[in-house]
VOLO-31577 format. One record per residue: x, y, z of N, C-alpha, C, O in turn. Coordinates in Angstrom, 3 decimals, always signed. Example, Ala and Ser with C-alpha at 12.3 -4.5 7.8 and 13.67 -1.06 7.14 Angstrom:
BEGIN
REC_+13.190_-5.690_+7.800_+12.300_-4.500_+7.800_+13.200_-3.300_+7.800_+14.236_-3.319_+8.465
REC_+12.850_-2.250_+7.080_+13.670_-1.060_+7.140_+12.900_+0.030_+7.870_+13.409_+1.138_+8.039
END
This chain:
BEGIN
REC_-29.581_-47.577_+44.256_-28.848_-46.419_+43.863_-29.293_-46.004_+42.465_-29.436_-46.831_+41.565
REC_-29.552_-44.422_+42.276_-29.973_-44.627_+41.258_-28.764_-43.722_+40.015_-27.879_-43.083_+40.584
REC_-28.752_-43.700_+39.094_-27.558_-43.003_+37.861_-28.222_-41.997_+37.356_-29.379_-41.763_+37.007
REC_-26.845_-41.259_+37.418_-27.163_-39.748_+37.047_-26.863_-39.683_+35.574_-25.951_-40.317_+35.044
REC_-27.349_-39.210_+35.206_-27.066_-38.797_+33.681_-26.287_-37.283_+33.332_-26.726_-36.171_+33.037
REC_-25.103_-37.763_+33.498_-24.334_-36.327_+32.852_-24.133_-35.891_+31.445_-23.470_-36.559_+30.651
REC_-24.602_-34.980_+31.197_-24.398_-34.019_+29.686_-23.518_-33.253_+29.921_-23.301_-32.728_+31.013
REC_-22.623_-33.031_+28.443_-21.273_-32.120_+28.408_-20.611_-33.161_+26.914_-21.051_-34.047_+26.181
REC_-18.983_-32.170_+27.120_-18.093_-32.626_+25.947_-17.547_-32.968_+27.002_-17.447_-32.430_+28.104
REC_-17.052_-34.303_+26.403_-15.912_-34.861_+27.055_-14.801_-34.066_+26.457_-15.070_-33.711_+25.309
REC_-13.358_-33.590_+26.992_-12.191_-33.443_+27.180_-11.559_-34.087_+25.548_-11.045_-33.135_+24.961
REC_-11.500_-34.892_+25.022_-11.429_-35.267_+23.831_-12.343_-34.628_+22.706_-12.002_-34.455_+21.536
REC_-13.200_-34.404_+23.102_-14.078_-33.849_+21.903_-14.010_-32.514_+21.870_-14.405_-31.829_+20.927
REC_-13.594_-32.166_+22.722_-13.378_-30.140_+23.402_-11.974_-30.440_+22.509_-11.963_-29.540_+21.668
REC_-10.711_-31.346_+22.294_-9.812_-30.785_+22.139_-9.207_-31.240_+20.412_-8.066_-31.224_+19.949
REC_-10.561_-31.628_+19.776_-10.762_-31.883_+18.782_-11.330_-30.483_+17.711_-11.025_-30.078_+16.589
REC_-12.212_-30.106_+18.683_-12.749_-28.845_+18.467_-11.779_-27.891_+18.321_-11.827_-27.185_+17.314
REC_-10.782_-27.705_+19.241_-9.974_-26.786_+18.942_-8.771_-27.013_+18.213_-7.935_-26.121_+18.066
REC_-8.585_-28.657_+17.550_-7.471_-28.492_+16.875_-8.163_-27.953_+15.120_-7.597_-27.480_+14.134
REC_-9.608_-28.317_+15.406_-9.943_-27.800_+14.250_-10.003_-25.971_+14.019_-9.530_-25.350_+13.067
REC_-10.686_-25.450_+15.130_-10.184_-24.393_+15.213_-8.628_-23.877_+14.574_-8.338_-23.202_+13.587
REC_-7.899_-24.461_+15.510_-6.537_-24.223_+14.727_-6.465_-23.935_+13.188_-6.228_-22.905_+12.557
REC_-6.821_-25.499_+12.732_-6.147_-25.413_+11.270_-6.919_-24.220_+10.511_-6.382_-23.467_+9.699
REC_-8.251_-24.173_+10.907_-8.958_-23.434_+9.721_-8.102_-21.808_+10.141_-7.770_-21.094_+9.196
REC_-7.786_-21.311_+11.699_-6.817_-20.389_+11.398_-5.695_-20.202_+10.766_-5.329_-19.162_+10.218
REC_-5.128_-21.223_+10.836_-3.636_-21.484_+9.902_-4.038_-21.368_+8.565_-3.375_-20.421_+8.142
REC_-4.618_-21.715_+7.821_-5.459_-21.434_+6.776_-5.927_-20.236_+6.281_-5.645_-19.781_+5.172
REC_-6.780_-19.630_+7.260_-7.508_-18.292_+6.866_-6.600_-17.062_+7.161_-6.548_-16.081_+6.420
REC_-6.073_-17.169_+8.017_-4.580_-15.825_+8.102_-3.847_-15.467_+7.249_-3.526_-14.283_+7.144
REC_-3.475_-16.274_+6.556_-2.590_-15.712_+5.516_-3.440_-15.549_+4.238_-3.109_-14.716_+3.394
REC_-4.789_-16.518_+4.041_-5.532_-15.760_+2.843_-5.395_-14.210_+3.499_-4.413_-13.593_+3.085
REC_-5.911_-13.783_+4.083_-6.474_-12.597_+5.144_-5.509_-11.548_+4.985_-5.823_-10.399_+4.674
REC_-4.252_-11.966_+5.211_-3.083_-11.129_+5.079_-2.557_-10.748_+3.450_-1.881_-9.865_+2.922
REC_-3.144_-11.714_+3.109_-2.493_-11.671_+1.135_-3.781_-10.493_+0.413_-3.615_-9.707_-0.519
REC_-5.141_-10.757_+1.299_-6.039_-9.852_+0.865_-6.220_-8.246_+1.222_-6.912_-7.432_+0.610
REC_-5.361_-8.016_+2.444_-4.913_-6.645_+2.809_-4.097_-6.348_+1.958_-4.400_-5.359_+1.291
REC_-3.280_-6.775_+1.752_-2.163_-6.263_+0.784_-2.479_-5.970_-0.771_-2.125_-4.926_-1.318
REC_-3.214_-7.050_-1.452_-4.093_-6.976_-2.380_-4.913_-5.575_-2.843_-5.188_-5.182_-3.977
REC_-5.127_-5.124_-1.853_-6.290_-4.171_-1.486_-5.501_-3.176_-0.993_-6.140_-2.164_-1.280
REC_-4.066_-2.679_-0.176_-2.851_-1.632_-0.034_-2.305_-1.438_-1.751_-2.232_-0.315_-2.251
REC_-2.051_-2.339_-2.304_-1.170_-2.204_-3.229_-2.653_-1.797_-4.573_-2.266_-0.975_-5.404
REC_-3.814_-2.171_-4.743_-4.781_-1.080_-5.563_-4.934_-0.218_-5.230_-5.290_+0.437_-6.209
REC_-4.921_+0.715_-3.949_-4.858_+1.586_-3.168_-3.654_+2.361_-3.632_-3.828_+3.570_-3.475
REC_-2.714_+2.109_-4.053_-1.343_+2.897_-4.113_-1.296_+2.916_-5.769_-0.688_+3.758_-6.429
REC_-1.983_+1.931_-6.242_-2.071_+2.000_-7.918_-2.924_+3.306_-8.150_-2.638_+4.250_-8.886
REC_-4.074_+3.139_-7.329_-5.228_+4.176_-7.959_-4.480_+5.175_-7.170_-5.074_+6.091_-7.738
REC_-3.658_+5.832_-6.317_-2.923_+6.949_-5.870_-1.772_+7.319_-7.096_-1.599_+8.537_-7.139
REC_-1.316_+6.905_-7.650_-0.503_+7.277_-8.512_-1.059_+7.538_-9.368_-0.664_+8.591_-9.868
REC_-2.312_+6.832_-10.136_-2.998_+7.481_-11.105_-3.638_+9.150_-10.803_-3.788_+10.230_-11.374
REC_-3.803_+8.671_-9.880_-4.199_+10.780_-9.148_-3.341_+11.273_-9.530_-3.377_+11.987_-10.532
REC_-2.345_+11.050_-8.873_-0.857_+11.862_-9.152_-0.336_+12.215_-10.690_+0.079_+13.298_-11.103
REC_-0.494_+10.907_-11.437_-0.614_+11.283_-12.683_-1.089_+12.151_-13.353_-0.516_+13.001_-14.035
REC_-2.361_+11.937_-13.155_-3.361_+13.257_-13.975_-3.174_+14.158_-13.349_-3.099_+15.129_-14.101
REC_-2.976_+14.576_-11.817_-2.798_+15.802_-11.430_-1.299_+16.554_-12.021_-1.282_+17.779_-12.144
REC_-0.123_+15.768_-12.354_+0.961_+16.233_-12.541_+0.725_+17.279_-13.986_+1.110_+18.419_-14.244
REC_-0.266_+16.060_-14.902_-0.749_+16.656_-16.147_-1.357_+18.559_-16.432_-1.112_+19.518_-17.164
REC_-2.203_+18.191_-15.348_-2.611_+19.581_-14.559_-1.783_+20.724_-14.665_-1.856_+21.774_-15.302
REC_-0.737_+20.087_-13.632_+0.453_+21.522_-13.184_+1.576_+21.733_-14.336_+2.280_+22.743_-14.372
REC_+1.663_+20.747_-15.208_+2.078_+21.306_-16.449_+1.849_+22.293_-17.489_+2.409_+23.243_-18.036
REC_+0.676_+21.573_-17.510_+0.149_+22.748_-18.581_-0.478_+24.569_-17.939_-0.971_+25.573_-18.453
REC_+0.050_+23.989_-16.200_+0.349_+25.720_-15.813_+1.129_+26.204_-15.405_+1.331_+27.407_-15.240
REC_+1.764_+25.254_-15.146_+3.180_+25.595_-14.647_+4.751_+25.896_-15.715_+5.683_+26.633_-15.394
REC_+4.626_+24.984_-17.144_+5.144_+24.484_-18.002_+6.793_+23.708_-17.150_+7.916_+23.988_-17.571
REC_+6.626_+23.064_-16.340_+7.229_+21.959_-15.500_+6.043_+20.835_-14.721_+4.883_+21.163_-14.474
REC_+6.553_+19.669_-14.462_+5.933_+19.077_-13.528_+6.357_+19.072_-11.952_+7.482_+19.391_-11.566
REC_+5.160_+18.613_-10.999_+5.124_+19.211_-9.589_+6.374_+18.291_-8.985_+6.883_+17.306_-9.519
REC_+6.771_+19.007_-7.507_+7.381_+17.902_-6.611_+5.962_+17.552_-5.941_+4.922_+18.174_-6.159
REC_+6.120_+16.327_-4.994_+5.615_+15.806_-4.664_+4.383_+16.673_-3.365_+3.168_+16.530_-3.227
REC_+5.322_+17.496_-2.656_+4.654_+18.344_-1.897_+3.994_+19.412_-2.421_+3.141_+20.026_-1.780
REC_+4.358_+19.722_-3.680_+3.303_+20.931_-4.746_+2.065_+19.491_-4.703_+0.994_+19.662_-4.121
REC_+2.275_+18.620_-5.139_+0.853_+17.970_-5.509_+0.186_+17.661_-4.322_-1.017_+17.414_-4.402
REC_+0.862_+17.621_-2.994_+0.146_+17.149_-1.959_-0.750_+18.301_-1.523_-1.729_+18.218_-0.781
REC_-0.298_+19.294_-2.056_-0.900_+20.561_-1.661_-2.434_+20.554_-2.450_-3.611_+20.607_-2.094
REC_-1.850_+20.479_-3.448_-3.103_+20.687_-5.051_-4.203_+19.383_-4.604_-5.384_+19.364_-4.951
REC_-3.681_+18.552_-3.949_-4.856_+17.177_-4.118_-5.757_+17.207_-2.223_-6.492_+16.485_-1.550
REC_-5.201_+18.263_-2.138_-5.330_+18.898_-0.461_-4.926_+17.632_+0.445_-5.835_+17.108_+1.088
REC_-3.673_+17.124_+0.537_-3.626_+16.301_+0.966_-4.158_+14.446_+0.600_-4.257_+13.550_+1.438
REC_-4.330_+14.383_-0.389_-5.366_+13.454_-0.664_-4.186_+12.238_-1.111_-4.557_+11.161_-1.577
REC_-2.639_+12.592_-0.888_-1.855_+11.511_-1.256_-1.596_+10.912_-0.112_-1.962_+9.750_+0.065
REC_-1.053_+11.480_+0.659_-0.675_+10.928_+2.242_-0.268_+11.708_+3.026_-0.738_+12.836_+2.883
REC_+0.603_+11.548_+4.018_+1.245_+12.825_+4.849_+2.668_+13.015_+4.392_+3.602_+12.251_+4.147
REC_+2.426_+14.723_+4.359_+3.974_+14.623_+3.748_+5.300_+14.757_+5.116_+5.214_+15.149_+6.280
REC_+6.306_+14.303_+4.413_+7.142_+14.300_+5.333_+8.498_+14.668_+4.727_+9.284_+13.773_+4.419
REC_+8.752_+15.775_+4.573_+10.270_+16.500_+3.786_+9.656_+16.380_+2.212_+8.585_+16.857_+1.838
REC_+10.627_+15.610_+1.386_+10.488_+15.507_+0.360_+9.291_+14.208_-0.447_+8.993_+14.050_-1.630
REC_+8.793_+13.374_+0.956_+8.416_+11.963_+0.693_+7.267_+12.251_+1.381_+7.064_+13.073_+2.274
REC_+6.513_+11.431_+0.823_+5.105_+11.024_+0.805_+4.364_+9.725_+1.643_+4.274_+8.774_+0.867
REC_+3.821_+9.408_+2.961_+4.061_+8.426_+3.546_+2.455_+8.162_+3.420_+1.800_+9.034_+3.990
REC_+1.651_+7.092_+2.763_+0.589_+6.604_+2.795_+0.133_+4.962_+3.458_+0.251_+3.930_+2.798
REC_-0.240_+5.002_+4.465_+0.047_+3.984_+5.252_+1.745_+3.056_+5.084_+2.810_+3.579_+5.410
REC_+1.621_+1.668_+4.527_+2.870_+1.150_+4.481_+3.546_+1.352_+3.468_+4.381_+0.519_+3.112
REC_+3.298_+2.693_+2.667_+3.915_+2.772_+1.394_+4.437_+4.684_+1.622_+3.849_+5.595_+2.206
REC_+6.142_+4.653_+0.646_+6.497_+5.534_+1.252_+6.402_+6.136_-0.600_+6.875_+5.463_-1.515
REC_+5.823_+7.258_-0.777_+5.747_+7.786_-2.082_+7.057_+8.634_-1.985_+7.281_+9.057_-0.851
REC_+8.066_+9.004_-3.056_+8.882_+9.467_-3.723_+9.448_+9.811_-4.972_+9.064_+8.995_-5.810
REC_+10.186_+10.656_-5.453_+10.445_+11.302_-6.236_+12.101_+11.009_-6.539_+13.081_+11.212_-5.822
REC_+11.998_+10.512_-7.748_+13.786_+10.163_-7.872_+14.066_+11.469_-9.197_+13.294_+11.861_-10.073
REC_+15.342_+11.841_-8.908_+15.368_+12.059_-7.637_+15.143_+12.986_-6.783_+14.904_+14.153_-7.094
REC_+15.216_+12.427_-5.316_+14.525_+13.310_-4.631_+14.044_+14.345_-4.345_+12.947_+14.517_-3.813
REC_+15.049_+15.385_-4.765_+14.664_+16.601_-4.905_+15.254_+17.112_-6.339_+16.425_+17.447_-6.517
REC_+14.186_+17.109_-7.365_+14.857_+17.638_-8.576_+14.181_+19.009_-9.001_+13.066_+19.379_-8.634
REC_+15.076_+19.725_-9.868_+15.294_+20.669_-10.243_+14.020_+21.361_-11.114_+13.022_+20.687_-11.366
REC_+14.111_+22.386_-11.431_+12.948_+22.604_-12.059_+13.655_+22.319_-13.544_+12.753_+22.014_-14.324
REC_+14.325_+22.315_-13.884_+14.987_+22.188_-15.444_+14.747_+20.533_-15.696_+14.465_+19.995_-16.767
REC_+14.925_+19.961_-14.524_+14.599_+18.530_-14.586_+12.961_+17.889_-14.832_+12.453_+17.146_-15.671
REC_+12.464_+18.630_-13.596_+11.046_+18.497_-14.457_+10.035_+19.259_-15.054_+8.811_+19.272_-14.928
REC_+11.235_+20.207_-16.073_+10.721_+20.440_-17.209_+10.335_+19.615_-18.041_+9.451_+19.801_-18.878
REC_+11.243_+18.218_-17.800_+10.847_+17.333_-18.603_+10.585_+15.837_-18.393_+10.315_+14.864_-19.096
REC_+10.681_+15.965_-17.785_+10.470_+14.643_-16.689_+10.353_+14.173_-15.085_+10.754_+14.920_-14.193
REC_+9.698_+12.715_-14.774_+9.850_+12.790_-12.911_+9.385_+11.714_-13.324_+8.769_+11.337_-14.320
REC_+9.975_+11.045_-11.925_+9.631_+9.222_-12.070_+9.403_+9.541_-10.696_+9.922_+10.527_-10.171
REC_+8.548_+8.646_-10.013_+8.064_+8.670_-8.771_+7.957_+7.537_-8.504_+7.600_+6.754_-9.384
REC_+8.292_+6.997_-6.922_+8.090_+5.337_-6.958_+7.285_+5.426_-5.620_+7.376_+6.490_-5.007
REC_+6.639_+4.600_-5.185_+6.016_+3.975_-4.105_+6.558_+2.616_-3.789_+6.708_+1.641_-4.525
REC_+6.791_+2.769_-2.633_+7.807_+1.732_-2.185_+7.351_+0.870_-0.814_+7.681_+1.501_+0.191
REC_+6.692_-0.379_-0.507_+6.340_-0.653_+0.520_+7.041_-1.484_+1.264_+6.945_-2.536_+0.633
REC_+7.961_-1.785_+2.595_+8.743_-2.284_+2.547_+8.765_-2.514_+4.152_+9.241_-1.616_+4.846
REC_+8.277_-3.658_+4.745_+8.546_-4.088_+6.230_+9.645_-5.328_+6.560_+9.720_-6.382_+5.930
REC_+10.317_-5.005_+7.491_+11.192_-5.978_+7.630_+10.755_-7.395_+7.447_+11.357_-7.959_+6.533
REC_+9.655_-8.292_+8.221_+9.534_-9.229_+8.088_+8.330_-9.477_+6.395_+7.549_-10.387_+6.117
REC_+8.529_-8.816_+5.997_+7.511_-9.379_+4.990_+7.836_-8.549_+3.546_+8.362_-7.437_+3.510
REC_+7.472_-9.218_+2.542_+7.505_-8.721_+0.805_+8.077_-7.152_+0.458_+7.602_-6.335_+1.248
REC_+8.858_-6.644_-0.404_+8.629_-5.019_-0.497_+8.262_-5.353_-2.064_+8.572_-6.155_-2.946
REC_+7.400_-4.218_-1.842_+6.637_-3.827_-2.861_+7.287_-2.600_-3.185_+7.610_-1.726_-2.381
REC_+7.544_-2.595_-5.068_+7.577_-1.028_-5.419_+7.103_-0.599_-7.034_+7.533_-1.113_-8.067
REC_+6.359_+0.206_-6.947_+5.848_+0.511_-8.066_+6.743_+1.400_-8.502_+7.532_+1.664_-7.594
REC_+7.013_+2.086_-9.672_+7.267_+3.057_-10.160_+6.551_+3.656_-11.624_+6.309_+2.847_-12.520
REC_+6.148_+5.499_-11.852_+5.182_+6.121_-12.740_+6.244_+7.270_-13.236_+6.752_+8.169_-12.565
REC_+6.390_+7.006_-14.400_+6.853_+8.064_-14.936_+5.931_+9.345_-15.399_+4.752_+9.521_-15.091
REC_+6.815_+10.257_-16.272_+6.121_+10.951_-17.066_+5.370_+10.585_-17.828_+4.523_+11.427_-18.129
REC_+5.290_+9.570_-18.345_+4.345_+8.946_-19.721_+3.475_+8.313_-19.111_+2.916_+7.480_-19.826
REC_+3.010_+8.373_-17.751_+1.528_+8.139_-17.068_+1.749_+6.296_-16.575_+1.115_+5.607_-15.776
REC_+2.961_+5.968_-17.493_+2.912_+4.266_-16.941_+3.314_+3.621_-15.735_+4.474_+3.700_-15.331
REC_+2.558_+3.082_-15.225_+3.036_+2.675_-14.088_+3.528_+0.881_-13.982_+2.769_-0.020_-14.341
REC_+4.416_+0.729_-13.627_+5.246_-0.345_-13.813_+5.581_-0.958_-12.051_+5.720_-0.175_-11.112
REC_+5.654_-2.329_-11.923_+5.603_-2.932_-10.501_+7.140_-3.191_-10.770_+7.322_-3.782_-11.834
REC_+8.451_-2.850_-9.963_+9.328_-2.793_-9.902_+9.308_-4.330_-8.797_+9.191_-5.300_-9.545
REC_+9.359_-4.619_-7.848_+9.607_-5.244_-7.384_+7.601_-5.857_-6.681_+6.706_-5.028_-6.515
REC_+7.427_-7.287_-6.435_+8.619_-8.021_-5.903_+8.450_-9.087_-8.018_+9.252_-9.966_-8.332
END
């Protein structure tokens, strides 16, 4: 009789393979997820700086600063989609506190916040005043 010689993974070594698999996912997902966000939230920094300098803009022609939908107009859209008074740029909802103010109001002022906020996970909120600063309100 003569012996065969079988090649392959044994069943143990296949399930070694995949516990390693595993961990390095358990591992790399949440770097992965911390680096989207990383990269949403510079995304919403460098959007407010637009907004900033553009507000600068409509002052000095307007002698008030914009609502949010005057600037969405002026930046042709280039903040997010508007929706009433608010500003929706992927997971971040841009606004104007408050919401709808007056022109006597921003004659002299407007604070605007970006606010990112999903049930299961972190909210993020920036807020930019008139004086161009932008400040991380939460988390």
């Amino acid at each position: 009789m003569t012996k065969r010689l079988e090649s392959g993974f044994s069943l143990i070594e296949l399930l070694i393979v995949v516990v390693i698999i595993g961990i390095i996912a358990a591992l790399a997902v949440p770097a992965l997820q911390k680096g989207f966000r990383s990269a949403e939230n510079g995304s919403v920094f460098a959007t407010l700086r637009s907004v900033g300098s553009t507000q600068v803009s409509f002052f000095t022609q307007n002698n008030r600063f914009g609502r949010l939908p005057e600037l969405q107009q002026i930046m042709s859209n280039g903040i997010g989609t508007t929706a009433g008074e608010r500003v929706i740029r992927g997971r971040y909802v841009f606004e104007m506190n408050p919401v709808s103010p007056t022109d006597a109001e921003l004659g002299r002022e407007y604070t605007i916040t970006a606010t990112r906020s999903i049930s299961d996970d972190t909210v993020y909120k920036y807020e930019m005043t008139h004086t161009g600063e932008i400040i991380q309100i939460l988390p």
